[in-house]
N, C-alpha and C positions, 0 to 999 in steps of 0.2 A: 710419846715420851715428852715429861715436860722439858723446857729449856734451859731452865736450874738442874734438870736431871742432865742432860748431855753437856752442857757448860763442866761439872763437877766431873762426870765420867772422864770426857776431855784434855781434863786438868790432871786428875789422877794420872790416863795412859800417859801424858807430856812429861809431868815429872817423875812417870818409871823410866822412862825412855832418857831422859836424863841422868839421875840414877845409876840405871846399866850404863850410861857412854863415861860417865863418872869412874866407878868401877871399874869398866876394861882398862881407860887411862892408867888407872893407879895402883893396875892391880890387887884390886880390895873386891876381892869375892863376895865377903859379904855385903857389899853395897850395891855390887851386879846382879844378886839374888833377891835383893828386897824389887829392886828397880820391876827384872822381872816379874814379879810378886804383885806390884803394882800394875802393871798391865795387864797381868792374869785380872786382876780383880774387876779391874775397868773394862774389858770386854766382856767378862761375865753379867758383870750388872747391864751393861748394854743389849746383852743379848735378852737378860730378864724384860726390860724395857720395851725392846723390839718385838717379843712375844706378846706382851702383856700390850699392846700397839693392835699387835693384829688381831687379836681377841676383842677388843676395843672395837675393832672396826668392822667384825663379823658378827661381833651382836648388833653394830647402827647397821646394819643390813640387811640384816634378818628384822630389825622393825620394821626396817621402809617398805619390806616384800609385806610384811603382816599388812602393813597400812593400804596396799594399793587391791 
């Protein structure tokens, strides 16, 4: 994962998280549900990342086995 990709992941979860503490405060549902919403979306793409990581990592491996 690049580091613009976890920087912006990061930033999304922080301001759901936000957000939702927002919301419970003031009792505004719908600002607790975007909040949530938002860190749905940010572990999602994190988990894309995180795959898309290891896959990365099991084709450099599968070369280095080819090479030796």
């Amino acid at each position: 994962m690049g580091i613009k990709d976890k920087i912006s992941n990061e930033t999304e979860n922080l301001k759901g998280k936000a957000e939702e503490a927002t919301g419970k405060m003031t009792d505004n549902e719908r600002l607790e549900a975007e909040g949530k919403m938002d860190q749905a979306s940010a572990k999602a793409k994190k988990a894309g990342e995180k795959a898309k990581d290891t896959m990365s990592d099991a084709r450099d491996a599968a070369k280095d086995a080819i090479r030796r």
